[in-house]
Every structure is written in structure tokens, then in C-alpha cells.
C-alpha positions as a LaTeX table, in Angstrom:
\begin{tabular}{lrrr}
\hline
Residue & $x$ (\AA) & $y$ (\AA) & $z$ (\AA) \\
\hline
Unk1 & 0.00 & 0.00 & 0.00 \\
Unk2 & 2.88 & 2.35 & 1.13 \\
Unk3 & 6.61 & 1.92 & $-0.23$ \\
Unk4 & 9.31 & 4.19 & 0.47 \\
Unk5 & 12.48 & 3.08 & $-1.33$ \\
Unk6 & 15.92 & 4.51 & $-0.93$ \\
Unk7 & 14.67 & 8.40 & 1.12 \\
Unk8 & 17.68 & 10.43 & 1.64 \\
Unk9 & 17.66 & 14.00 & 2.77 \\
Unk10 & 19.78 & 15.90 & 3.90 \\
Unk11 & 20.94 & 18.76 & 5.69 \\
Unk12 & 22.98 & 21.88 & 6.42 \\
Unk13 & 22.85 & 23.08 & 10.04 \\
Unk14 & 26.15 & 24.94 & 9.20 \\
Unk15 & 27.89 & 25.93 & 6.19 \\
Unk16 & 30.77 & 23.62 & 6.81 \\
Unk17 & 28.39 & 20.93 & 8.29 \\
Unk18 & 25.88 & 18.28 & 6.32 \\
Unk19 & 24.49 & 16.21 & 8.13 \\
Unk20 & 22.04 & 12.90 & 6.70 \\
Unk21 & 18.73 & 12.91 & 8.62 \\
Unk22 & 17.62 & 10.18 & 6.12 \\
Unk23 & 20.41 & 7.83 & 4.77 \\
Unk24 & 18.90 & 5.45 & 2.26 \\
Unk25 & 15.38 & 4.39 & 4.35 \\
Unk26 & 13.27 & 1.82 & 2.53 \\
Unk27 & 10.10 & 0.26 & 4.00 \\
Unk28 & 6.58 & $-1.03$ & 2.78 \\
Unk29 & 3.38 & $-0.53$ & 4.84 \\
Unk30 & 0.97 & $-3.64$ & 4.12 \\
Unk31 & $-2.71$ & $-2.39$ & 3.16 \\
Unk32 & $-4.77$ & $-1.96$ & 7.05 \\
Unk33 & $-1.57$ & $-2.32$ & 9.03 \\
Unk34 & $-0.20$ & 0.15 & 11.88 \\
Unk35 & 3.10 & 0.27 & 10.96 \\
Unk36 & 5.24 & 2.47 & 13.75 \\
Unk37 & 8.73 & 4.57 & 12.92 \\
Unk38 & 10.25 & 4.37 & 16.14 \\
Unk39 & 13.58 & 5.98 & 17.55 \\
Unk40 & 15.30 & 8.63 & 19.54 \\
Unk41 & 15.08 & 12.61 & 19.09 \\
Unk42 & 17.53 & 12.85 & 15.71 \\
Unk43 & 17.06 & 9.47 & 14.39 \\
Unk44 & 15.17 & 10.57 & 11.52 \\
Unk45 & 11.88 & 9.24 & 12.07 \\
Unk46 & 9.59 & 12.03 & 11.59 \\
Unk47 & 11.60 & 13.88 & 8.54 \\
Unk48 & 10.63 & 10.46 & 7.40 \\
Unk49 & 6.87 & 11.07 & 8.01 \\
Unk50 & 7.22 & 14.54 & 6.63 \\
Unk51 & 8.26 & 13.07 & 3.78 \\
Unk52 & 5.55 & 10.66 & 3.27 \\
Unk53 & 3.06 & 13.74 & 4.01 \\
Unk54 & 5.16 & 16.12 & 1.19 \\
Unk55 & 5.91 & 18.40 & 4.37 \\
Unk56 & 9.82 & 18.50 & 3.23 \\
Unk57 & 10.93 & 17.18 & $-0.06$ \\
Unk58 & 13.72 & 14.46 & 0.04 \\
Unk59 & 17.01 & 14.30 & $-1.81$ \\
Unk60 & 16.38 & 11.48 & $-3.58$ \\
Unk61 & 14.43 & 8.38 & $-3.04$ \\
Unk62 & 11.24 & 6.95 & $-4.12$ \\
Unk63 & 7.34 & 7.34 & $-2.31$ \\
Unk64 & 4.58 & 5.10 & $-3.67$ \\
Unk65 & 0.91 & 4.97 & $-2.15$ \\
Unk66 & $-1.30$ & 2.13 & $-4.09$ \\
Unk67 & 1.25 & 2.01 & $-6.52$ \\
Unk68 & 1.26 & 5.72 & $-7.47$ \\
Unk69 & 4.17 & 7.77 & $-7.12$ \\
Unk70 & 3.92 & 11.23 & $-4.71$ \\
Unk71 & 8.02 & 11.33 & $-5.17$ \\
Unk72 & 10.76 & 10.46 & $-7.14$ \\
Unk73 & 13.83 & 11.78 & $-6.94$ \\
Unk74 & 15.24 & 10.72 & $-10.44$ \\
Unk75 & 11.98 & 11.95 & $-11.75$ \\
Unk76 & 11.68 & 15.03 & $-10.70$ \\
Unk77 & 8.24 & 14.23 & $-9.55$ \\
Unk78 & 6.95 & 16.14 & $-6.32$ \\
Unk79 & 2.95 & 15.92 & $-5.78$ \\
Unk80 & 1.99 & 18.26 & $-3.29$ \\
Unk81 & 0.27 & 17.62 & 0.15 \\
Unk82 & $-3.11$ & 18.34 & $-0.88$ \\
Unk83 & $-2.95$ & 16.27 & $-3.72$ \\
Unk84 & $-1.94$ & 12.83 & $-1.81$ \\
Unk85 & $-5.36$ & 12.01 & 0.14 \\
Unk86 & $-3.64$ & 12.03 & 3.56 \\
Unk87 & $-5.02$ & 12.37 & 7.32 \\
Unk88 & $-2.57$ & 13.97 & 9.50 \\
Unk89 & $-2.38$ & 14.41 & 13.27 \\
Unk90 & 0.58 & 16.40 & 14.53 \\
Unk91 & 1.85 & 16.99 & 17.64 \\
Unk92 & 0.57 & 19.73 & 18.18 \\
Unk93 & $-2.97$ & 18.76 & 17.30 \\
Unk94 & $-3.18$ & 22.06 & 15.15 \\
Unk95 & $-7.20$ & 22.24 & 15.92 \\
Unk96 & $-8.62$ & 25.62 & 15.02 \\
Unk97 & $-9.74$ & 27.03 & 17.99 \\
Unk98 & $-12.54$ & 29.65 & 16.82 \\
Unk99 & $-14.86$ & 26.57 & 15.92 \\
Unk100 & $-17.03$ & 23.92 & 17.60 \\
Unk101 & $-16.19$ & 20.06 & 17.83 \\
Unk102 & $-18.55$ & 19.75 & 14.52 \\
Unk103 & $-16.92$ & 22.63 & 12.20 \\
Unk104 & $-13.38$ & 21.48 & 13.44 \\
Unk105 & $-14.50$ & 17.97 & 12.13 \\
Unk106 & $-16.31$ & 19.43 & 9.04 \\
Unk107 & $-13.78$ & 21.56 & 8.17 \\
Unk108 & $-11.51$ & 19.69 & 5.24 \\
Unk109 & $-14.88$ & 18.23 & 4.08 \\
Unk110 & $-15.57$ & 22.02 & 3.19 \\
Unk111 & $-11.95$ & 22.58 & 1.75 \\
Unk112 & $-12.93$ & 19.84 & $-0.98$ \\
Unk113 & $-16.77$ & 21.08 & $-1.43$ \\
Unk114 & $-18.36$ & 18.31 & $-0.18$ \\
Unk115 & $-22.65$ & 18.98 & $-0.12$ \\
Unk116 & $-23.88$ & 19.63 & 3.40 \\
Unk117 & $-25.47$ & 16.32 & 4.19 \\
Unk118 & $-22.65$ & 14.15 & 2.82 \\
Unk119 & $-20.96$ & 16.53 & 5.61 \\
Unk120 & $-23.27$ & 16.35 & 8.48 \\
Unk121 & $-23.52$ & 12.56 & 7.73 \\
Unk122 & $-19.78$ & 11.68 & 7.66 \\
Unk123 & $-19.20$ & 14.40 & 10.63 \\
Unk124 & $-21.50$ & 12.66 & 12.85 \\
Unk125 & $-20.69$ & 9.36 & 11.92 \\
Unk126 & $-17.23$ & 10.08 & 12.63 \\
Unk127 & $-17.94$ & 11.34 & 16.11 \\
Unk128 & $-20.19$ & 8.43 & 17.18 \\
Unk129 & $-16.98$ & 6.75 & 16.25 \\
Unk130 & $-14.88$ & 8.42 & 18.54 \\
Unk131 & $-17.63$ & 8.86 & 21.38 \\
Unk132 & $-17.91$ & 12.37 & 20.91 \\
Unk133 & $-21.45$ & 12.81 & 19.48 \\
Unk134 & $-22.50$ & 14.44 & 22.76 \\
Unk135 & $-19.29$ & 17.61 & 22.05 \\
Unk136 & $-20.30$ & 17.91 & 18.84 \\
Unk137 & $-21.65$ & 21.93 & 19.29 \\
Unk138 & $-18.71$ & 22.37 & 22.12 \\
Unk139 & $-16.49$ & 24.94 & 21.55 \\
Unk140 & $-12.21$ & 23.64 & 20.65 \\
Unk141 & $-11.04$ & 25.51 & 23.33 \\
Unk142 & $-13.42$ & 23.63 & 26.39 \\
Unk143 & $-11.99$ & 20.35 & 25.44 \\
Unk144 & $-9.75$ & 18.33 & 27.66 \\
Unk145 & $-6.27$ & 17.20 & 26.63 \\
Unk146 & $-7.78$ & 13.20 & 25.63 \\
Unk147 & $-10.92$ & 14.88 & 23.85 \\
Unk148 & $-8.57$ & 17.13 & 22.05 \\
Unk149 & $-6.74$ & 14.10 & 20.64 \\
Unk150 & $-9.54$ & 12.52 & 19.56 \\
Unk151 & $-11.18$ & 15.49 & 17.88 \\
Unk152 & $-7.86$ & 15.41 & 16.08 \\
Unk153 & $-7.98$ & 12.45 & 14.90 \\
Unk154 & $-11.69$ & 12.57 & 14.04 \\
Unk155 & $-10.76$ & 15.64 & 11.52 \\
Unk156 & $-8.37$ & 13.38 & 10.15 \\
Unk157 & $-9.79$ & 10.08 & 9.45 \\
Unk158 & $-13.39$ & 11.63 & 8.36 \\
Unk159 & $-12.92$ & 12.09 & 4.62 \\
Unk160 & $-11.51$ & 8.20 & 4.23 \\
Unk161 & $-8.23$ & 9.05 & 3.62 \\
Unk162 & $-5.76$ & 6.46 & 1.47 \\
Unk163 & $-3.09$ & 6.50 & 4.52 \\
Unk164 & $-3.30$ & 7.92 & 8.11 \\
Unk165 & 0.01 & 9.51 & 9.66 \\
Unk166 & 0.47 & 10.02 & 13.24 \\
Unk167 & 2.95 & 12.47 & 14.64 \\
Unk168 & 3.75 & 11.42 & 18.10 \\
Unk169 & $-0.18$ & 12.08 & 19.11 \\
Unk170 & $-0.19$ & 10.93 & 22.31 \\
Unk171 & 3.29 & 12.78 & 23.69 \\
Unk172 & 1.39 & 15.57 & 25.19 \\
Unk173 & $-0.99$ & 13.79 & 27.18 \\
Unk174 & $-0.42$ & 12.38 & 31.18 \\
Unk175 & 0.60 & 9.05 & 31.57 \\
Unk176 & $-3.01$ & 7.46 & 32.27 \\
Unk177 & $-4.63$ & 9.00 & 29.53 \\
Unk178 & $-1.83$ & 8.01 & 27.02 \\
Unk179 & $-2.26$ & 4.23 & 27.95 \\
Unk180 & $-6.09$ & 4.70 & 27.76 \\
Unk181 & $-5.27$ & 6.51 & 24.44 \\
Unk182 & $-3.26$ & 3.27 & 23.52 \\
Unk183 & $-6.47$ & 0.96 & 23.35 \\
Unk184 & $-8.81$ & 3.71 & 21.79 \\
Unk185 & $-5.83$ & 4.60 & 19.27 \\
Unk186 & $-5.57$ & 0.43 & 18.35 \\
Unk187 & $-9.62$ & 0.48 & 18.22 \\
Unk188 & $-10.18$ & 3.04 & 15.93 \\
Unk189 & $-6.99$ & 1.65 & 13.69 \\
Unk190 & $-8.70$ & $-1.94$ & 13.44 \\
Unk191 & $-12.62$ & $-0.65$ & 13.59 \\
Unk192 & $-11.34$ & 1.49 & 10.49 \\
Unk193 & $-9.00$ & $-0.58$ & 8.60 \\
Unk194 & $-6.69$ & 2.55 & 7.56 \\
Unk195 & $-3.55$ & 1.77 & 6.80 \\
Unk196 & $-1.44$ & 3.97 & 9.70 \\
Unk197 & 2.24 & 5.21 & 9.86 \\
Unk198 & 2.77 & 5.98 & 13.72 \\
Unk199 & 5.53 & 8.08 & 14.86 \\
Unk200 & 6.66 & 7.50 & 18.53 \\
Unk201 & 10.51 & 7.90 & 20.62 \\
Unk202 & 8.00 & 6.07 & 23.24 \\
Unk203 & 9.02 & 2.27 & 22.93 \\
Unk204 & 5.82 & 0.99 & 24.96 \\
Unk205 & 3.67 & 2.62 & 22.57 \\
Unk206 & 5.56 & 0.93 & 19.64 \\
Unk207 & 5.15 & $-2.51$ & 20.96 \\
Unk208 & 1.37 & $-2.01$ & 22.73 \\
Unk209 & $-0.15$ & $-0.66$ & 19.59 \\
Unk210 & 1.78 & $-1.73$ & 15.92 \\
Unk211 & 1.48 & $-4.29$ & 13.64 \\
Unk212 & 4.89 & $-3.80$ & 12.41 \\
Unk213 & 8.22 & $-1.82$ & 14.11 \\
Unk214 & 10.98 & 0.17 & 12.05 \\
Unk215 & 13.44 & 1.13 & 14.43 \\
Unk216 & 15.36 & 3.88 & 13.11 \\
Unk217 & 19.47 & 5.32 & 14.35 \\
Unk218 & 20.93 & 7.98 & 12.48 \\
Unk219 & 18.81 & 7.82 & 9.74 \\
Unk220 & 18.63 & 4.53 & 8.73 \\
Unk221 & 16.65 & 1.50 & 9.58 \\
Unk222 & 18.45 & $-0.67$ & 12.40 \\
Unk223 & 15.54 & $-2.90$ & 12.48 \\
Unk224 & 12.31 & $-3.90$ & 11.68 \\
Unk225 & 9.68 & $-6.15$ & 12.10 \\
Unk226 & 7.11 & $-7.52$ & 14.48 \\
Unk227 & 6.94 & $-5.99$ & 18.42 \\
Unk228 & 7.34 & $-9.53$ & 19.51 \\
Unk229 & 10.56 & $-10.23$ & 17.04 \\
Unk230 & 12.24 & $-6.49$ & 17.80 \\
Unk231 & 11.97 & $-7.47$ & 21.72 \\
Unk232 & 13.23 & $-10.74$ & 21.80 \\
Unk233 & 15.62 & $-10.88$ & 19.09 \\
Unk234 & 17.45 & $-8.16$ & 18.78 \\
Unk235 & 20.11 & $-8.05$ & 16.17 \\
Unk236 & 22.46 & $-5.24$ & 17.17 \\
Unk237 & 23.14 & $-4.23$ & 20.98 \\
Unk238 & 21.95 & $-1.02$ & 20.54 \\
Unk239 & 18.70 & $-2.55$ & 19.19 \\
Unk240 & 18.75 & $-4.51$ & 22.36 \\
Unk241 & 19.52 & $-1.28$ & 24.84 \\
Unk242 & 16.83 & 0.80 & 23.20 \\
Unk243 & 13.65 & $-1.72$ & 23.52 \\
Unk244 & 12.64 & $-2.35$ & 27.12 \\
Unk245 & 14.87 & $-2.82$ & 29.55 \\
Unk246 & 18.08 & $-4.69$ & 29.33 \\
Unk247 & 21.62 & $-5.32$ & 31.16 \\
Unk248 & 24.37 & $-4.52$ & 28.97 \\
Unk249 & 27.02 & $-6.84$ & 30.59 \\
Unk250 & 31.09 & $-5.78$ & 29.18 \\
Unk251 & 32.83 & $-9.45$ & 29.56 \\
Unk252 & 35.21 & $-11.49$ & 27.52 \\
Unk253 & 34.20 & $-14.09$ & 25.19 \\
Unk254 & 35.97 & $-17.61$ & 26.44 \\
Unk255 & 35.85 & $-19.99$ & 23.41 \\
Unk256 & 35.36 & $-18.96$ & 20.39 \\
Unk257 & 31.36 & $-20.59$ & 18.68 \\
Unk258 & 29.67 & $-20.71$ & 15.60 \\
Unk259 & 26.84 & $-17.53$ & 15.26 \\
Unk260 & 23.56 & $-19.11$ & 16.98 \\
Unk261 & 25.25 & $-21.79$ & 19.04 \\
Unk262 & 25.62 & $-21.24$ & 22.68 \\
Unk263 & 28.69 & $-19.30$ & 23.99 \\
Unk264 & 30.64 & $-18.66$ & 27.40 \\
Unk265 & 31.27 & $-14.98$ & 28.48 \\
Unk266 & 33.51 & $-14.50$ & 31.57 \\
Unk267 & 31.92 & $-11.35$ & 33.45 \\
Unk268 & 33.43 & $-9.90$ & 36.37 \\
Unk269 & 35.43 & $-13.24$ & 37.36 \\
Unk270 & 32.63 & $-15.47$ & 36.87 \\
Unk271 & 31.22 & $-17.63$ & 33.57 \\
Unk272 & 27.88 & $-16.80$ & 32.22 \\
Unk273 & 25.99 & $-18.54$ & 28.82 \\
Unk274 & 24.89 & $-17.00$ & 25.52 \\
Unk275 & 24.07 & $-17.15$ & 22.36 \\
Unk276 & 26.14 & $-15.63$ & 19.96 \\
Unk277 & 24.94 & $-13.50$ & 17.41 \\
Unk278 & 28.18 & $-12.58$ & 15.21 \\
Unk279 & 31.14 & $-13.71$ & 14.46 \\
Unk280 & 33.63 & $-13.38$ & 17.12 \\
Unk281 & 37.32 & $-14.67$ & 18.28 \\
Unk282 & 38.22 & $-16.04$ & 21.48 \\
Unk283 & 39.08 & $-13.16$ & 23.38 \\
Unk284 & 37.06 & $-10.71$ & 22.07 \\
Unk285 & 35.25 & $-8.31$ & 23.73 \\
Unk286 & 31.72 & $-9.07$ & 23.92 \\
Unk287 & 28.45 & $-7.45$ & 25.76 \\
Unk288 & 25.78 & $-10.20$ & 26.98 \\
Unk289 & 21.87 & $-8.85$ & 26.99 \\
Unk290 & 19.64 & $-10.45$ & 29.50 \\
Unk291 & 16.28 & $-8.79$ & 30.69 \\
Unk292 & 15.74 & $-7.79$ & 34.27 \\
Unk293 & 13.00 & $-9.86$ & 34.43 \\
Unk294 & 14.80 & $-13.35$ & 33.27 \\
Unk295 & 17.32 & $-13.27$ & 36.53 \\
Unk296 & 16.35 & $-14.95$ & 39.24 \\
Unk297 & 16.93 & $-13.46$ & 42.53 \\
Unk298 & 16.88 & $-14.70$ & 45.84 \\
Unk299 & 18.54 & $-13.83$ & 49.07 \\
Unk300 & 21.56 & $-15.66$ & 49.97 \\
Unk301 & 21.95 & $-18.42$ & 52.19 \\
Unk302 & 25.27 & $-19.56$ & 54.34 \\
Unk303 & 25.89 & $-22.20$ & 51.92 \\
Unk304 & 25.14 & $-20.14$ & 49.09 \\
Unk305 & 28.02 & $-17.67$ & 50.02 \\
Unk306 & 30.36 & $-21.03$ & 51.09 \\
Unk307 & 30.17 & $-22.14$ & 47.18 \\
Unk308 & 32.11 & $-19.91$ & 44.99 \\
Unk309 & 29.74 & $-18.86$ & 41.98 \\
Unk310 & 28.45 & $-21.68$ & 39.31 \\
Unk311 & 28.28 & $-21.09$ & 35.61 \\
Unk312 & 25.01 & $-18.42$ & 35.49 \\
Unk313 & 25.06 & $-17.77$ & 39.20 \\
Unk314 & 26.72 & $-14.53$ & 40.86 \\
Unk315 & 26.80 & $-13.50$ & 44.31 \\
Unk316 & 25.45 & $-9.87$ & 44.92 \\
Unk317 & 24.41 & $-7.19$ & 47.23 \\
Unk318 & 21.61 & $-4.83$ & 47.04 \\
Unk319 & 22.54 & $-1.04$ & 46.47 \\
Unk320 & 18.80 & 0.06 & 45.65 \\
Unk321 & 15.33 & $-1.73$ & 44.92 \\
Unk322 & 11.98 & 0.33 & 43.42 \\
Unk323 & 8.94 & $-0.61$ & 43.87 \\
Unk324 & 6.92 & $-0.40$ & 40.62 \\
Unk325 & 3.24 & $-1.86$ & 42.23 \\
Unk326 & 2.88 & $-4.31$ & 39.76 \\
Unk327 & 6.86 & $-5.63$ & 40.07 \\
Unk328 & 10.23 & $-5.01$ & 42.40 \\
Unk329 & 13.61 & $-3.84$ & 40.35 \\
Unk330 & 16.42 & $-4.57$ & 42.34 \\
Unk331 & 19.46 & $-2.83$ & 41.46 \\
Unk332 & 22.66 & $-5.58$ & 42.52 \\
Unk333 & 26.21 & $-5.28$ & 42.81 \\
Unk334 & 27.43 & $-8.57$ & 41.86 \\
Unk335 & 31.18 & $-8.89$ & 41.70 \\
Unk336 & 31.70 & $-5.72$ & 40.69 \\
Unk337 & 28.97 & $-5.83$ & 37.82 \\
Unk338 & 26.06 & $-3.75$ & 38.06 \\
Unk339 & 22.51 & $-5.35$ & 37.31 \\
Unk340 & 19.28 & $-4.94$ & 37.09 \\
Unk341 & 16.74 & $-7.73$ & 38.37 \\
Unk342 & 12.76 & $-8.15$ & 38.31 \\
Unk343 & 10.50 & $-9.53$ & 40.77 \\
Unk344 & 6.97 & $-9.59$ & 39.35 \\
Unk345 & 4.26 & $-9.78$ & 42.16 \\
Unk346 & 4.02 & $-8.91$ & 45.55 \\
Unk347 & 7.51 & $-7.15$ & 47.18 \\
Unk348 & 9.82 & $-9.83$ & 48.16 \\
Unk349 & 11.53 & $-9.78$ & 51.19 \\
Unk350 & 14.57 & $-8.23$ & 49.94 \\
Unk351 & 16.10 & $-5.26$ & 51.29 \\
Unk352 & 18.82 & $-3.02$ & 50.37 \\
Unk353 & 21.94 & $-4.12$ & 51.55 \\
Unk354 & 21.22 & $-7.74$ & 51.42 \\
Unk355 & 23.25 & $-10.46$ & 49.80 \\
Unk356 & 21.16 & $-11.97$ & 47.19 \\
Unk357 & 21.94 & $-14.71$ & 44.65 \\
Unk358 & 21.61 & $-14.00$ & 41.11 \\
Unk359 & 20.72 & $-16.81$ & 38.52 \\
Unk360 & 21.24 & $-15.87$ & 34.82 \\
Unk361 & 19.36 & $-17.59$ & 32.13 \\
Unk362 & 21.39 & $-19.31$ & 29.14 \\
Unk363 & 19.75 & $-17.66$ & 26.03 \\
Unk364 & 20.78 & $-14.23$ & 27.03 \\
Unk365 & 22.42 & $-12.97$ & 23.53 \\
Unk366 & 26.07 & $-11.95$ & 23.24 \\
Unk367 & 27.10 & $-9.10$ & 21.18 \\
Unk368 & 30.62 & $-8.05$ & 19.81 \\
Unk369 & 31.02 & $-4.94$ & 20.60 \\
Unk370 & 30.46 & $-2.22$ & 18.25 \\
Unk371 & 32.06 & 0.83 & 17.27 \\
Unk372 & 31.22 & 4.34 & 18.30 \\
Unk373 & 31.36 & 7.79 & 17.66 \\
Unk374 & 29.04 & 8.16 & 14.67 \\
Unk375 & 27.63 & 11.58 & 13.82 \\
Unk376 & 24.13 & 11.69 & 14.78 \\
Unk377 & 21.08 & 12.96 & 12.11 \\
Unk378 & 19.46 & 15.84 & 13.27 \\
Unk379 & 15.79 & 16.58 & 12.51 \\
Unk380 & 15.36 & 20.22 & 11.82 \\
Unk381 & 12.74 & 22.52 & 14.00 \\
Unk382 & 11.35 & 23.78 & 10.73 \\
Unk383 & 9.85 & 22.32 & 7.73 \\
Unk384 & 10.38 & 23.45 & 4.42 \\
Unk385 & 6.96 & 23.81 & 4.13 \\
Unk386 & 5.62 & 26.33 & 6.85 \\
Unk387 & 3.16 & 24.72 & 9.46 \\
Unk388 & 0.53 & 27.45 & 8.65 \\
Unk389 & 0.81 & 27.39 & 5.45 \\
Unk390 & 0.01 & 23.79 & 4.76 \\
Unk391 & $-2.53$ & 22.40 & 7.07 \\
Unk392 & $-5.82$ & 23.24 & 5.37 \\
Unk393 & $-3.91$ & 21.42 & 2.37 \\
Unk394 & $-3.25$ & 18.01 & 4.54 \\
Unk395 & $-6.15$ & 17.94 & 6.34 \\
\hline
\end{tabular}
């Protein structure tokens, strides 16, 4: 339905300076799927979604939406916003605050000269659909923060739009509305069946709401694929340190193994198991993932701290636990190694300062390590395109 095929853009901060917010990003959005650009501030994400929307014009690059080009860089071929069918919610929300609930939701119904009861039909459809038939002659401005979201996405979705782009809409909103925002957002997606590009830096929102996850790093694509598949397998460490929690433990890798067979990492004086995900020598340095909430942890016994520490096990004391109501993070010294461990459930009877055993599970992956110091992309404060100047033309 969507395909974007080789984007670059790039740009010039300072004279002297260039710097590639989009480095050669290809993706394709099957027909009725959420499909979620996810990343940190700078990683090029939303120039990509500005893109899509003709908000800033790429380098080079292709965009194709049901198989009709809206940009081509060895073409020459630009369509402009208005001309690409799109419904877009920014940030910002952008909703015009001299009208009512209705004439906000009316409004690019008018822009294309749609008869009145085509528009009071669709309008009021639309708001039944969002559970706002009851706001519909409330004024913009005597919304709350959740009702303005969803008038915002009402505007957007009622004229049946080929492709629905989402600009971080929930970022504004306190933490219980955004996760009640989560389940109306994946509602309206699958009630509707349009075909969404969701733009998020928040990695719970990626995994709670899409169908599909492109995980973006200085402008490219580090990774993509299903919540489930980004979480679990990770295929680069920093993939692995960005979704969810993680420990990132430096050791050395003892014997040398073929990539997907099991591995042993010496950390902090003791032997822990892997899997190993690249090619690496004996030797090398190596960083094992594990999730907080595959460690075991108990408190330690006499005869725990008798026996010196077993292949997964290390011996550890507690410098700081949180209590998260529906799970315990324990924060452990263990010989010298600092990690993080998860307690689902009620608050064990742990305390800080206590020596506790730590069990690590075998399929924790091991990564060589990878170079640093790459230039970050940037994502520029202004469009080329004025805000202003283009709404009534997207929406």
C-alpha cells in the first residue's frame, strides 16, 4: 500500500556541516496495518513522516501509495500535500480554535466542497466513532487534553483518507490518559482498517499498539519487524539497549562458537551462557543482553556464600530496589557488575543491603562490541513547508 524506497535528505545546520537525517530508508506498509517509525530525538523518524506527508521534499528516493508515485527523486516528480489524500495528526494537534467540535471535524470536508449532508452525515458518523457525538456543538477551546486528541484524529480520518500519519499524538498527554489513548488509538486503527504510519521515541507505545516496528538510528533502519521479534531478538546491541529494559554486561568471550550456538562470556570473574549472534574470536570483547526480568533473585543463604559462583550464578548485594506496584527492580552489585533484576508480584523480602543470589538464564544474547562515535542525524525545528501554510492542504 505504502513503499518508500531509498529516502535520503539531507541537511545543512552549518555551512561547513551536512548532516544525513535520512540515509537510504526503505520500507513497505501492508494495506490496514499500523506500521510504527520508532527511535530517539535525531534518528530521523519524523523527517521520514514529513516526507511521506510532502511536508519536506527528500534528496532522492522513491514514495509510492497504491502504486502511485507522490516522489521520485530521479523523476523530478513532487505531488503536493493536498494532492496525496492524507489524514494527518501532529503533535501539536493544530485544531482551530474559533470553531465547535462539529466545524473542526467538518472543516476539510468544506476545503474539498463536499454537499452539506454528505458533511453532516460523515461528521456525525465520525464522532459516534470516537464517542464524541455528545461535544459535537462544544467549543475547541473547552476540550480536555484526551478529547482534544480525539477530535484530532476525528478531523483526520473523516474524509476516508488512502493513509493515516500520526505524529507522536499521544506525547502531550499524562501518563493514564496516554495508555487509555493506547487501546482507543488500536480500536479506531482496526474498527477502520486505515492503513497507519505511527511516529513514537515512546518504545511501549511501539510494541502495545503496531502491527509492524521500524526502528530507526541515524537515519537509517536498524531494524524492523514484528513488536514480539524487535523485543526478543534483537540483532544489534543497541537494538537490544533501546527496547525495554536490558543489562548490557562488558565481559570477555571464552571460546570462540559458531553464530547461533551457545557461547561462554567471563563477566566480572565469573562464567555466564549465551548465544552468539556474530562472528567473534576467542578473546574478544563481547556485551551479553539479559532482561531484568529473566534473573532470578533470591537472598543468599550460608551455603550459598560457602560455594564460589556456578556457571550463570553470581553472588550480589543490594545497592537500591523500586517498587513499581505491579513488580520489584532490584538494582545488585554482583562482583563488581552492576545489574538490574525483576521480581513480578508482591515485594519480596529483599532489602537493600542484602546479599542476594543472582541466577542468569542461558539464552541471554552476546554481542561483539560495536564501534562508536558516529555523527548523529538531526531533525530540523522547521519544515520546508511552513506549518501554517500547509494544514488546510493536509487535512
Amino acid at each position: 500500500m505504502l513503499r518508500v524506497t531509498a529516502l535520503e535528505k539531507r541537511f545543512s545546520p552549518r555551512k561547513s556541516d551536512i548532516v544525513r537525517a535520512l540515509d537510504g530508508v526503505s520500507f513497505n506498509v501492508t494495506e490496514g496495518k499500523l506500521f510504527t517509525l520508532l527511535g530517539a530525538s535525531g534518528s530521523g523518524k519524523t523527517t521520514t513522516l514529513r516526507s511521506i506527508a510532502g511536508l519536506e521534499r527528500p534528496d532522492a528516493g522513491r514514495i509510492e501509495i497504491d502504486d502511485v508515485a507522490v516522489f521520485d527523486g530521479s523523476a523530478a516528480l513532487f505531488v503536493p500535500p493536498n494532492k496525496r489524500d492524507l489524514g494527518m495528526v501532529f503533535q501539536s494537534y493544530a485544531i482551530w480554535p474559533h470553531m465547535t467540535v462539529f466545524e473542526n471535524v467538518a472543516f476539510p470536508l468544506r476545503v474539498k466542497h463536499r454537499g452539506r449532508a454528505e458533511i453532516r452525515e460523515a461528521v456525525e458518523r465520525t464522532l459516534t466513532l470516537m464517542n464524541m457525538e455528545h461535544l459535537a456543538k462544544r467549543s475547541a477551546t473547552l476540550l480536555s487534553g484526551g478529547q482534544q486528541q480525539r477530535l484530532a484524529l476525528a478531523r483526520a480520518i473523516v474524509g476516508n483518507p488512502r493513509l493515516l500519519l500520526l505524529d507522536e499524538p499521544l506525547s502531550n498527554l499524562d501518563a493514564k490518559l496516554r495508555e487509555r489513548m493506547r487501546f482507543e488509538l488500536k480500536r479506531l486503527q482496526v474498527e477502520t482498517g486505515l492503513t497507519t504510519v505511527y511516529v513514537t521515541h515512546d518504545q511501549v507505545e511501539a510494541l502495545a499498539l503496531s502491527d509492524e516496528i521500524a526502528l530507526m538510528h541515524d537515519g537509517r533502519i536498524v531494524q524492523q519487524g514484528p513488536p514480539a521479534s524487535i523485543y526478543h531478538s534483537p540483532e544489534s546491541e543497541y537494538v537490544a539497549d533501546f527496547i525495554g529494559s536490558t543489562n548490557l554486561l562488558s565481559g570477555t568471550l571464552r571460546e570462540a562458537a559458531a553464530v547461533g550456538e551457545a557461547c561462554v562470556v567471563e563477566i566480572g570473574g565469573s562464567s555466564c551462557a549465551g548465544v552468539l549472534t556474530a562472528a567473534a574470536v576467542s578473546g574478544a570483547a563481547v556485551a551479553l543482553t539479559i532482561r531484568p526480568e529473566s534473573i532470578k533473585i533470591e537472598r543468599a543463604t550460608r551455603s550459598h556464600s560457602a560455594e564460589p559462583s556456578s556457571a550463570g550464578a553470581l553472588h550480589g548485594t543490594v545497592r537500591s530496589s523500586v517498587f513499581l506496584g505491579e513488580s520489584t527492580d532490584f538494582l545488585v552489585d554482583a562482583e563488581g557488575v552492576e545489574i538490574r533484576a525483576r521480581v513480578s508480584g508482591m515485594k519480596p523480602e529483599i532489602g537493600i543491603g542484602d546479599a542476594v543470589l543472582l541466577t542468569l538464564p542461558a539464552q541471554g544474547l552476546v554481542f561483539p562490541r560495536e564501534a562508536s562515535g558516529v555523527t548523529p542525524a538531526i531533525e530540523p525545528a522547521t519544515a520546508d513547508v511552513p506549518l501554517e501554510s500547509v494544514a488546510e492542504s493536509v487535512l
